[in-house]
C-alpha positions in Angstrom: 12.9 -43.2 -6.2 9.8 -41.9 -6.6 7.3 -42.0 -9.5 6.9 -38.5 -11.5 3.7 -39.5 -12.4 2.0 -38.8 -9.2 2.9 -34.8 -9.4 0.8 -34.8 -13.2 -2.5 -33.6 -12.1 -1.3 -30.6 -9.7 -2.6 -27.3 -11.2 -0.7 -24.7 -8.5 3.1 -26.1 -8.7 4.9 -24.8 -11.1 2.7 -21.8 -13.0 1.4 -18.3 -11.4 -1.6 -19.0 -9.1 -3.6 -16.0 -7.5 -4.5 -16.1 -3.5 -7.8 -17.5 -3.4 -10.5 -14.8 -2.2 -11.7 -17.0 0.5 -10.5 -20.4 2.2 -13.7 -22.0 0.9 -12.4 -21.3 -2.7 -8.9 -21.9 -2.3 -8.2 -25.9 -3.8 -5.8 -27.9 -1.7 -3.8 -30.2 -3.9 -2.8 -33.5 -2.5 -0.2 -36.1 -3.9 0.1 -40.0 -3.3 2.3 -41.0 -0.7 5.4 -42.0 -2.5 6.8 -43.8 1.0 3.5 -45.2 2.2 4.7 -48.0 3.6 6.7 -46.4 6.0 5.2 -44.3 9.0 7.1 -40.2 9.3 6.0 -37.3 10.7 5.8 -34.3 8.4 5.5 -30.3 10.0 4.7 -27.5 8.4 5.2 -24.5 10.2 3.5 -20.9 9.5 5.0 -18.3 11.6 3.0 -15.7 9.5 -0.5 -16.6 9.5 -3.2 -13.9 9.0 -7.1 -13.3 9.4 -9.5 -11.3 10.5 -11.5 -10.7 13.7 -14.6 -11.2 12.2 -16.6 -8.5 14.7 -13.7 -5.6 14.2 -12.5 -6.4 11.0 -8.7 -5.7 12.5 -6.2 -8.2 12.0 -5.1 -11.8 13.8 -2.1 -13.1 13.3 -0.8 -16.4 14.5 1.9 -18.8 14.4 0.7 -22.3 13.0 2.4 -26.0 13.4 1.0 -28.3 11.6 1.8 -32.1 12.3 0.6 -35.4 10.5 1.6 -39.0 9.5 0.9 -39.7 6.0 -1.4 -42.6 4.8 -2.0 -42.9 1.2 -1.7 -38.8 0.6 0.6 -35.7 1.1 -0.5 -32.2 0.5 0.9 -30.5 -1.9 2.9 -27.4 0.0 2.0 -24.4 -2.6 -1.6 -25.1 -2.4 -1.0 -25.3 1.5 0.3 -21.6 1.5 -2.1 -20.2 -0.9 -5.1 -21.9 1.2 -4.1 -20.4 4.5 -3.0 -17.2 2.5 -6.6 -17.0 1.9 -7.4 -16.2 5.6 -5.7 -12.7 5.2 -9.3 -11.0 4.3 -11.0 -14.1 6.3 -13.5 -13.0 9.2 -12.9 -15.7 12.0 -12.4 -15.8 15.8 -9.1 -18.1 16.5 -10.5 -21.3 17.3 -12.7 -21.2 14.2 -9.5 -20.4 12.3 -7.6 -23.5 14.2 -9.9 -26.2 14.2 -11.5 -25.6 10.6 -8.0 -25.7 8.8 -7.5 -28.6 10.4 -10.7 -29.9 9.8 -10.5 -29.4 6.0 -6.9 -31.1 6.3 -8.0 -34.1 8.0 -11.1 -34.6 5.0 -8.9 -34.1 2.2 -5.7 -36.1 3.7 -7.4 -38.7 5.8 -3.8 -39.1 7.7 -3.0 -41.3 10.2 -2.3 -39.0 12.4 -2.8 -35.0 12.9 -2.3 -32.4 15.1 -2.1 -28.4 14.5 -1.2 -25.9 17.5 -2.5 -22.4 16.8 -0.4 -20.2 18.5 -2.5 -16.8 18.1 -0.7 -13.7 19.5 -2.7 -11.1 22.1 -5.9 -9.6 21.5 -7.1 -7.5 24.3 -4.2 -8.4 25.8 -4.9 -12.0 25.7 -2.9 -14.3 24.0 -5.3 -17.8 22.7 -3.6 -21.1 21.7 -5.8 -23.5 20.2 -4.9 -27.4 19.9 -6.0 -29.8 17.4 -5.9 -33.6 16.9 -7.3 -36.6 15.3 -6.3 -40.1 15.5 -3.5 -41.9 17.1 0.2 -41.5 16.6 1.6 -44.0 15.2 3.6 -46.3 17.7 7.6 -45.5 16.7 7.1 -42.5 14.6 9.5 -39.3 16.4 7.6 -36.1 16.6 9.6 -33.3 17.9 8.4 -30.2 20.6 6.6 -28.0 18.4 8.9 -25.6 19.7 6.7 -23.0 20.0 7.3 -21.0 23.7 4.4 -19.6 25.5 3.6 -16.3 25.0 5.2 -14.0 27.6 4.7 -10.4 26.6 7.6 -7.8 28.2 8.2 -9.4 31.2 
């Protein structure tokens, strides 16, 4: 099983933690890898995210899938949440949103393997999906659809 010792230094988990004011401020947490040895997808999914257009001030909302194969660190889910919670008063056009979360992920992870669709529903009546990835999936390691169906409006 794994070692307890590795969750001692998170400061989030576990103890009331205020939305960061900004995405720059907001600490993501990592842990060490307890399987590293073994290759595995892991998927977040945020079919809630929020931010701002950053000309109109109105909101953007979004549905996030985040995929990556582990090397020597995981991120800690609760400082996951309240680091993309902190795009709710964020000013940024979609791909900004897309790539820089994925960006910061990739710097504090340094997975194997990432990738993070950004499914951003209409503005102006135009619905933008952003992609992401770095690196190379690992050879053997299942990664399922990210499920995530083009938007179709009414029709």
């Amino acid at each position: 099983m794994s070692d307890k010792t590795i969750y001692s230094d998170l400061q989030q988990l576990g103890s009331h933690t205020a939305l960061p004011a900004s995405p720059e401020e907001a600490i993501l947490e990592t842990v060490s890898n307890p399987q590293p040895d073994v290759d595995y997808c892991v998927r977040f999914t945020a079919p809630e995210f929020t931010s701002l257009c950053p000309l109109t001030s109105q909101p953007d909302f979004a549905h996030l899938v985040i995929d990556y194969v582990p090397d020597k660190l995981l991120v800690e889910s609760k400082s996951l949440k309240l680091y993309l919670g902190a795009f709710r008063n964020h000013g940024a056009f979609h791909e900004d949103c897309t790539v820089g979360i994925a960006r910061r992920l990739v710097e504090q992870l340094d997975p194997k393997w990432l990738r993070l669709g950004g499914y951003w529903y209409p503005r102006g009546g135009i619905p933008i999906d952003v992609f992401f990835q770095h690196g190379q999936l690992p050879d053997g390691v299942w990664v399922a659809d990210q499920g995530v169906a083009t938007y179709r409006g009414r029709g």
